[in-house]
GUSEVEX-238573 format. One record per residue (C-alpha): z, y, x; residue in one letter. Coordinates in pm, whole numbers, padded with zeros to 5 digits, always signed. Last residue first. Layout:
N
ZYXa...
end
This chain:
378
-11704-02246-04414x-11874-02550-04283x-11690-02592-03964x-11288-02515-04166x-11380-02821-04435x-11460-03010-04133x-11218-02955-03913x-10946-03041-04256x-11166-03369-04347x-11095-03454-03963x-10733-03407-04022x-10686-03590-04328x-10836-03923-04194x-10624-03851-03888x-10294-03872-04107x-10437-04193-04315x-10494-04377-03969x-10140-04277-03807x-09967-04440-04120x-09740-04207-04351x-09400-04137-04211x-09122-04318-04300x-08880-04200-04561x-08583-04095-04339x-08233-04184-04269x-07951-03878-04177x-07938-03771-03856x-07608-03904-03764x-07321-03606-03661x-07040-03688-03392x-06659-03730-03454x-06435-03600-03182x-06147-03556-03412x-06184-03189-03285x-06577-03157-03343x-06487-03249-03690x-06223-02998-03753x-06508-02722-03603x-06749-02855-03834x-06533-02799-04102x-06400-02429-04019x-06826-02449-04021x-06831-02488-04382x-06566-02256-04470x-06804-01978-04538x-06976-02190-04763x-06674-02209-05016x-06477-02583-05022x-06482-02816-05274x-06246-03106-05190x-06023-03056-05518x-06334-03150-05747x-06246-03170-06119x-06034-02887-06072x-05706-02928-06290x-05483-02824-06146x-05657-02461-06060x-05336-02238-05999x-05346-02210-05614x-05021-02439-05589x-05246-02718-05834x-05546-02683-05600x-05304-02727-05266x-05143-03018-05478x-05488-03209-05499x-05529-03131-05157x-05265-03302-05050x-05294-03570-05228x-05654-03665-05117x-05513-03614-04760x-05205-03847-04841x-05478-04113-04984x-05683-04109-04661x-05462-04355-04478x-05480-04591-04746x-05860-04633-04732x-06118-04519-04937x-06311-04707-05225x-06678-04600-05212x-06778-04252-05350x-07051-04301-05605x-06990-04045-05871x-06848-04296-06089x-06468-04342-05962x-06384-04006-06091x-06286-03764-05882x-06560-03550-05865x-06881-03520-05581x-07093-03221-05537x-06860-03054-05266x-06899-03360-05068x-07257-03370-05079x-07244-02939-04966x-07040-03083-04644x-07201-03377-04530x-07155-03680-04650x-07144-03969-04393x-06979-04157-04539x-06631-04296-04381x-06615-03990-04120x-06699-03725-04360x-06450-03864-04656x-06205-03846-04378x-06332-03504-04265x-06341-03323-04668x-05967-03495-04674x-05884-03295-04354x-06055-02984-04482x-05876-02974-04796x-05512-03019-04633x-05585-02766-04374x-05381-02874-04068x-05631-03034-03868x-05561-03276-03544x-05241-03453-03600x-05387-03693-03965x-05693-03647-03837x-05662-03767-03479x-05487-04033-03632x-05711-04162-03885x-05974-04147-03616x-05784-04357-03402x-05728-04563-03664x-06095-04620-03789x-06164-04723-03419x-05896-04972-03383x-06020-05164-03716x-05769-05139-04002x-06004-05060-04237x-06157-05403-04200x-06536-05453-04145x-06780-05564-04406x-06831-05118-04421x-06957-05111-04140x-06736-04995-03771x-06806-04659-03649x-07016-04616-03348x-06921-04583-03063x-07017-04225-02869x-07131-04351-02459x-06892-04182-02257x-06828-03786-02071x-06981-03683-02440x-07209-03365-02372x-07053-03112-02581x-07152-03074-02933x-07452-02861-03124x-07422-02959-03486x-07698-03136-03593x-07914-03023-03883x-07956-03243-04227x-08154-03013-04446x-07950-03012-04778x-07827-03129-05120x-07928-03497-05116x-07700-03698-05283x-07832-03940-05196x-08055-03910-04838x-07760-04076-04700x-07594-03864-04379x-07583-04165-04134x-07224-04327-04100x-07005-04093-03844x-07036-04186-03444x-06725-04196-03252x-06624-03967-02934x-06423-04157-02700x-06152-03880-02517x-06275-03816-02151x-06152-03424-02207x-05820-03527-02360x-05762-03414-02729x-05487-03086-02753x-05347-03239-02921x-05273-03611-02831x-05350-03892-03129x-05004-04145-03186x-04840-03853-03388x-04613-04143-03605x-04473-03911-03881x-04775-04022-04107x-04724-04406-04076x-04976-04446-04379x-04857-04678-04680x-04600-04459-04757x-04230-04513-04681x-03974-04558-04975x-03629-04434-04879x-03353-04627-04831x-03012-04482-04926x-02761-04406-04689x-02903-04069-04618x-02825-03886-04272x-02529-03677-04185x-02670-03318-04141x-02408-03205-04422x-02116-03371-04232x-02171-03252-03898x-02200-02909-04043x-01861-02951-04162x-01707-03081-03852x-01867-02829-03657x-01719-02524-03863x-01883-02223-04028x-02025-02384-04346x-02131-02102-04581x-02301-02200-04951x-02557-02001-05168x-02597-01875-05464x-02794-01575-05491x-02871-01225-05452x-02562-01183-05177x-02735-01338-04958x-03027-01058-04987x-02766-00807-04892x-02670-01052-04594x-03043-01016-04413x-02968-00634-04461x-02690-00672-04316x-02818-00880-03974x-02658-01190-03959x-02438-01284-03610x-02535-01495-03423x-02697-01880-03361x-02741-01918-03769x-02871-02252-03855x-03023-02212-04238x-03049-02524-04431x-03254-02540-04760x-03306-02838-04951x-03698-02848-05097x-03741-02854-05446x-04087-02739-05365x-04166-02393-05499x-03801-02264-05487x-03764-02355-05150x-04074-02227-05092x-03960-01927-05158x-03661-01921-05049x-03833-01971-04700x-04064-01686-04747x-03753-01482-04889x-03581-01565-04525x-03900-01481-04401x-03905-01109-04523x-03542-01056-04391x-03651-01102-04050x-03565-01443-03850x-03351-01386-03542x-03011-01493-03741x-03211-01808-03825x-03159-01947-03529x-03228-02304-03664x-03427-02356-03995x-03372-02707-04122x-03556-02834-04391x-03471-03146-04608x-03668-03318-04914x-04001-03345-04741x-04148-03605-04962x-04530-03623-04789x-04704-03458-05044x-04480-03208-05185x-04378-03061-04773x-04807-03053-04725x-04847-02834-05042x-04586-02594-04961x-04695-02566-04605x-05085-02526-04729x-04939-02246-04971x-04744-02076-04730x-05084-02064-04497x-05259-01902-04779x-05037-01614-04895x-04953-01523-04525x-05339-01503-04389x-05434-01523-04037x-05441-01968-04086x-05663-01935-04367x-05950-01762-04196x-06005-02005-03935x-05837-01938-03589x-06164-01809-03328x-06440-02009-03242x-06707-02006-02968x-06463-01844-02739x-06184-02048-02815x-05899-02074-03022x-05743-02420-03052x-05724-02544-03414x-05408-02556-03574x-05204-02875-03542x-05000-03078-03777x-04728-03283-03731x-04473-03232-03977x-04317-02973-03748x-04628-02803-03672x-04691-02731-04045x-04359-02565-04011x-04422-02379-03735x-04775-02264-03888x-04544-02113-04213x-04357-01926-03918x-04643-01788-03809x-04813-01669-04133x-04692-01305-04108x-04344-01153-04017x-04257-01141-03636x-04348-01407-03375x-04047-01294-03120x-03945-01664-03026x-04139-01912-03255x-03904-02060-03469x-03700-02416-03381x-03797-02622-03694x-03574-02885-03842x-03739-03167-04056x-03614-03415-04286x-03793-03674-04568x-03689-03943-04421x-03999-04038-04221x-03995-03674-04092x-03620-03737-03933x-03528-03391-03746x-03151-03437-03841x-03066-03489-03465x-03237-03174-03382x-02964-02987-03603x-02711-03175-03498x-02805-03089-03103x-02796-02711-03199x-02479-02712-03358x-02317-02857-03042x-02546-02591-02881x-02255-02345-02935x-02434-02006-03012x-02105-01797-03017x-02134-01714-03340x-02209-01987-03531x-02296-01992-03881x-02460-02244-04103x-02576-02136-04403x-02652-02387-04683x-02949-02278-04955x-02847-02394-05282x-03158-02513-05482x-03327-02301-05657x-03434-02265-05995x-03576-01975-06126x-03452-01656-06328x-03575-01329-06169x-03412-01020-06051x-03371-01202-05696x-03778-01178-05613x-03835-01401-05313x-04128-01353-05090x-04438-01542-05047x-04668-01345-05243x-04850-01635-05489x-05116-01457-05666x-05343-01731-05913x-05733-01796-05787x-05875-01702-06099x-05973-01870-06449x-06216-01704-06656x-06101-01598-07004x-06355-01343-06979x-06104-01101-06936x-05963-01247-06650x-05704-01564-06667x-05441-01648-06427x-05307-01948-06370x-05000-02057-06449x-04709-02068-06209x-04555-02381-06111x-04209-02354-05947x-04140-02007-06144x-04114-01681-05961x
end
């Protein structure tokens, strides 16, 4: 596995959605960072208090506790994406999980894409012992992938066949408190924040029942691509506010709560940017698909807080082996509504879009009576 794969090509010289299998092939040459095991035994929760200590997002460091008894699959890619403070959508009658988050290959991407973006430099992994040997390739992996240091908690003993993949690479064993104290010691040096307080999760999830509900910008009638029809919502328990105009500053309360609740509330890299752009346009879904990257296509200069989102899913197209796709916000139809759904969870409420008037009431009955009396003399 190399970090950046190149895309693959079909006969036609067509380029295809590249395979990425999350698993960790030992035979070949990449470069990896040196994965630290920690191993304790007797599952001392000294250990366990350093390693929740280290959880430091703004730093670039995260520890994840794994989902007791979640087995192989995407689930331990979601508690990752959990631990930077993103959400999956509820489940729900109406709705089920979208079809990203019941696939491995995807979800690992969207983790891998989320850890380049935001400068994730440091995972921790506690119990680790628990984990099968399938995600301890997932997480080398991504290691691999990203750049990403590695740091493995064990809370037991390691099953063999966990330690036969050990023994496929360089790696480093710290089996005393002293030492492990030492390696979760945080940086001296500064880092660099971005302009959006990302690791701040100031909106709740799941969103409070009397939450305010905002109103997006009208859809505009260019570019036109499709017959505006509301989505059906629940009744809002207040009046919807509408969203400040554009002479107002980006830093108004209302376009932060709504920063926030996207930033927490959806998990998808793509989708969140396609809801930003949603919530400061108006665009609908099959507009924003139309649109490119360059500055001429209309779109009106964004805000800070959407610039991670745009990042993000420039680096999901780059980890799926399309770099450079002049449009990293198109999304297939069938993910149209996974949209809608992202929308309805930021609370953010459709605006028929405006409308040529309608011809004069005199000129519409003067057509009418010439249509009675076409139809009498027939």
């Amino acid at each position: 596995m190399t970090p950046h794969p190149p895309p693959s090509a079909g006969p036609d010289g067509s380029r295809h959605d590249s395979e990425w299998n999350p698993t960790w092939p030992p035979r070949q040459n990449t470069t990896l960072p040196t994965p630290t095991i920690i191993v304790t035994t007797r599952d001392e929760q000294d250990y366990m208090r350093l390693a929740f200590a280290a959880h430091q997002p703004r730093h670039g460091r995260i520890t994840v506790h794994p989902t007791p008894l979640a087995g192989n699959g995407p689930y331990l890619a979601h508690d990752l994406i959990r631990a930077l403070g993103k959400h999956l959508p509820l489940p729900d009658d109406d709705h089920g999980l979208p079809a990203w988050a019941t696939n491995t290959d995807r979800s690992w991407r969207i983790t891998a894409a989320w850890i380049l973006t935001l400068g994730i430099r440091h995972l921790t992994v506690c119990r680790a012992h628990r984990l099968s040997t399938g995600q301890w390739e997932q997480l080398l992996a991504l290691s691999a992938r990203t750049g990403i240091r590695l740091t493995l908690l064990c809370n037991g003993p390691i099953p063999l066949t966990t330690l036969s993949l050990l023994e496929t690479t360089d790696h480093r064993l710290l089996d005393s408190r002293r030492a492990a104290a030492a390696h979760w010691r945080p940086p001296t040096r500064p880092r660099q924040l971005a302009d959006y307080p990302w690791w701040q999760h100031r909106a709740p999830f799941p969103p409070h029942d009397d939450e305010l509900q905002f109103r997006m910008p009208p859809q505009p009638l260019e570019p036109a691509t499709l017959t505006f029809t509301p989505s059906s919502l629940p009744p809002c328990p207040t009046p919807p506010l509408p969203l400040p105009g554009p002479h107002q500053d980006h830093i108004h309360p209302h376009i932060a709560q709504i920063a926030d609740r996207v930033h927490t509330r959806v998990a998808h890299p793509v989708h969140a940017a396609c809801v930003a752009v949603a919530a400061l346009t108006g665009y609908n879904s099959q507009q924003i698909k139309a649109l490119h990257t360059q500055v001429s296509n209309g779109l009106p200069a964004l805000p800070a807080w959407t610039t991670l989102l745009m990042d993000a899913a420039r680096r999901l197209a780059a980890l799926r082996g399309h770099p450079d796709a002049p449009n990293p916000l198109s999304i297939p139809p069938w993910e149209h509504a996974d949209i809608e759904q992202a929308l309805r969870a930021c609370r953010l409420l459709p605006t028929p879009p405006t409308r040529r008037s309608r011809p004069s009431t005199s000129v519409s009955r003067t057509k009418t009576v010439r249509q009675l009396r076409g139809r009498l003399t027939v």
